[in-house]
LOTOR-101614 format. One record per residue (C-alpha): z, x, y. Coordinates in steps of 0.1 Angstrom, whole numbers, plus 5000, padded with zeros to 4 digits. Layout:
% residues N
ZXY...
% end
This chain:
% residues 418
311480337049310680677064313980867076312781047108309981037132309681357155313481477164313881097160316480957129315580607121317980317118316680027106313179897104313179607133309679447122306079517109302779327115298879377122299479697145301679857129305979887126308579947155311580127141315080137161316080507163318280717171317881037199320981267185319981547215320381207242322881007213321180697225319280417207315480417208312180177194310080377180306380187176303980317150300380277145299680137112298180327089295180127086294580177118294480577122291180627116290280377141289580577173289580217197292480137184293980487189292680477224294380077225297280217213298280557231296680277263299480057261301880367262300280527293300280167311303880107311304880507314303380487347305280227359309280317369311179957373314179787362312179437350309579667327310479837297310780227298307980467279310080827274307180957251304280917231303181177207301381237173302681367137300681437106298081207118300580937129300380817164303780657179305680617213308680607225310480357246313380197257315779997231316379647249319879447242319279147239316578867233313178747239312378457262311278327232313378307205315878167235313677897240313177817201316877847197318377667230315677447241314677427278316477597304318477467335315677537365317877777382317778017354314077987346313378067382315678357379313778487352310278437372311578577402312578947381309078917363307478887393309179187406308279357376304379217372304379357415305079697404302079697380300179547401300679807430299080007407296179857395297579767362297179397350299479307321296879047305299178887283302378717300304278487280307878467268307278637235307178977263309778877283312979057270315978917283319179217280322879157278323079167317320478867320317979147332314279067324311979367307308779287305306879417272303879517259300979627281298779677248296179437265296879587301293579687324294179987344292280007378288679897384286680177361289380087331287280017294288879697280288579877250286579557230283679517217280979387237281178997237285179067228288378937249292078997243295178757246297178467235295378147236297777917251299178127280294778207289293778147324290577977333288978267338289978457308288678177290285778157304285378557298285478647336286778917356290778897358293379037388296778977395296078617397295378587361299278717353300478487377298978197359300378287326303678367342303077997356302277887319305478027307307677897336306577557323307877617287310777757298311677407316309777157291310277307260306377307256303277487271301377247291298377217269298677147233295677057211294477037178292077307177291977627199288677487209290477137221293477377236290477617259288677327271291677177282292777477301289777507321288977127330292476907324295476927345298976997333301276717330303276607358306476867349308376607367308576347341309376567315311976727331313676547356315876757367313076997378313376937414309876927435310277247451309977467419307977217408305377277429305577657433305077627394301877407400300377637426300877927399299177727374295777647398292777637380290977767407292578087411291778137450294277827454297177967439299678207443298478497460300478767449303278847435304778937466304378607477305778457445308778617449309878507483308978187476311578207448313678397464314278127491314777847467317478047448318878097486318977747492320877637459323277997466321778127435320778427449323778647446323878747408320378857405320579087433323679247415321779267383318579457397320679687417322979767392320279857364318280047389321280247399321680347355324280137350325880167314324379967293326479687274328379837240326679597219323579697204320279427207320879167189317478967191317478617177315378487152314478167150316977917137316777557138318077297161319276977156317976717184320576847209319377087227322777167239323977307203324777617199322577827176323677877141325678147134325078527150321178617159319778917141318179207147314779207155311679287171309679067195307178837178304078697200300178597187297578797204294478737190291478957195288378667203284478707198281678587218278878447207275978377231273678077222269678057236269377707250269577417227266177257214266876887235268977047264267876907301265177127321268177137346269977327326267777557305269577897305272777767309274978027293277477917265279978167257281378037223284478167216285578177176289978237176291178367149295078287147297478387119299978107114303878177102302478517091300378377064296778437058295878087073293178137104292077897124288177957139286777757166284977817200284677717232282277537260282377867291280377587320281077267322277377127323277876807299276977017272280177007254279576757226276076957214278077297222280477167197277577157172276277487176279877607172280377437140277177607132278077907140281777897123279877847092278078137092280578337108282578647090286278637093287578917121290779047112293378907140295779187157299179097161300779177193303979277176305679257145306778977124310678967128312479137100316479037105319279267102322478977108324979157125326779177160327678937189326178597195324978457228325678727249322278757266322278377273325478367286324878617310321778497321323478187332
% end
């Protein structure tokens, strides 16, 4: 492990994966903690993925807010390109989920109504995160949500996506329709995916599951989520419904802005007297409060027993936030040979996921139907077709597979969030 970056001493390596490492650090002129995240080194010759990288950095350093997390610098050393941001205490949405299990509805509209705030501020300025899910939501010590990651973020109208031509960016089971479907996306598209992640937060599951990312895109263009209800009971219909107007497939029906999103939350945590706490917690970071004295201590992912009411095993590690962005391909087809008259020219934008599994070399490829013309079952064969001949793409990881560090306090960050 390398012993200093910049005027930065390193600490501990917190994780590694297909973009590179984050490092916690240590700023002896500031004697605070840092994460430090590196491009990796197969990477640096790579000048879209220098441009993706030093990107993400210049997204979030615009932004100033309490729910995002802080970019102090970004810089380049002997060829190696790294930034500089804020050291979180605490825990992904994420590994809460996977180690507690769904959350009581008050806290999960808690969280939404501080990534809202958050997701309002970048959008203000143009800035659309792209890739909302609870892998990016940190949760610190206080219960104050950062949001993460803006490697996929689009800044303002004339902003490159930085992909290929045919290419799209994300995670496929927080897409919206129209990311599926390789369409324009604006703030709507983040409140979908916030929707999406609302959802797991109170069922324990996103509402599409399939066997196939092909099965899983279809069914987030054309089938309706479950009724959240009947999974969770004790989802009453208010959020329920503010979660299923998120969640629209026709993005002109749902929520229309953040803005919106957060009154809307904001007067059902009124009504249950919920209210009170969060307003503490934003002011309070916002005016530099000290930060708790214990240092992050990110869970990994320990195992539950049916109870969802256990309490994890033993003290969560140290580590870095894990999430599964995959970087898709398009492939256009030219009409098929029996296709209708009606429907000659129809355009079917095939889309082959590459997705790395528990970190090993396992990928899953498969595509996807873009119109819904009754095509799907001979799309299907042209995409098998097409799977056979097609050359594995190597799959960028949002951010690196956890490496644990055991140490520290337990469930601080859940406790707190309560």
């Amino acid at each position: 492990m390398v012993e200093r970056i910049g005027h930065y001493r390193i600490v501990a390596e917190l994780g590694r994966g297909g973009m590179g490492v984050v490092y916690k650090a240590h700023e002896e002129s500031l004697n605070r903690f840092v994460a430090i995240k590196v491009l990796g080194e197969h990477l640096m010759e790579d000048p879209t993925q220098i441009e993706r990288f030093i990107r993400e950095a210049q997204s979030a350093a615009s932004l100033n807010h309490p729910n995002i997390v802080q970019i102090y610098a970004v810089s380049e050393e002997d060829g190696r390109h790294y930034f500089v941001m804020e050291y979180v205490s605490g825990r992904s949405l994420q590994q809460i989920l996977r180690t507690k299990g769904p959350l009581e509805p008050e806290q999960v509209a808690r969280i939404a109504l501080q990534t809202a705030s958050g997701l309002e501020a970048a959008h203000e300025k143009g800035i659309i995160h792209r890739d909302i899910k609870p892998a990016n939501l940190l949760i610190d010590d206080r219960g104050l949500v950062k949001i993460a990651d803006f490697g996929l973020a689009l800044m303002g109208e004339a902003a490159s996506r930085l992909t290929a031509t045919g290419m799209f960016m994300g995670t496929p089971g927080y897409l919206s329709p129209e990311q599926c479907l390789d369409q324009e996306v604006d703030n709507r598209t983040d409140i979908y995916s916030l929707g999406v992640t609302l959802f797991e937060a109170l069922s324990g599951n996103t509402p599409f599951v399939a066997d196939s990312p092909l099965a899983l895109l279809r069914q987030i263009v054309d089938v309706e989520p479950p009724d959240l209800g009947k999974l969770n009971p004790e989802v009453d219909p208010e959020l329920r419904e503010i979660i299923a107007r998120m969640m629209a497939k026709d993005r002109d029906l749902r929520v229309a802005s953040c803005n919106e999103l957060i009154g809307e939350l904001e007067a059902y945590l009124e009504a249950r007297g919920a209210a009170g706490n969060l307003v503490e917690r934003l002011a309070a970071s916002a005016a530099g409060a000290p930060p708790p004295a214990a240092d992050a201590q990110l869970d990994s992912e320990p195992t539950l027993a049916a109870s969802g009411n256990q309490s994890p095993p033993g003290p969560p590690p140290d580590t870095a936030l894990a999430a599964e962005r995959t970087e898709v391909p398009m492939v256009e087809t030219s009409p098929l040979e029996n296709e209708p008259a009606a429907h000659k020219g129809t355009r079917l934008a095939l889309v082959a996921a590459l997705v790395v599994v528990l970190g090993l070399a396992a990928v899953v490829v498969a595509g996807f139907v873009a119109w819904r013309s009754g095509l799907f079952d001979a799309a299907t064969r042209v995409i098998d077709h097409e799977i056979s001949a097609a050359t594995a793409t190597p799959v960028e990881t949002a951010d690196p597979t956890p490496v644990t560090d055991p140490k520290g306090p337990g469930d601080a960050a859940d406790e707190k969030m309560a």
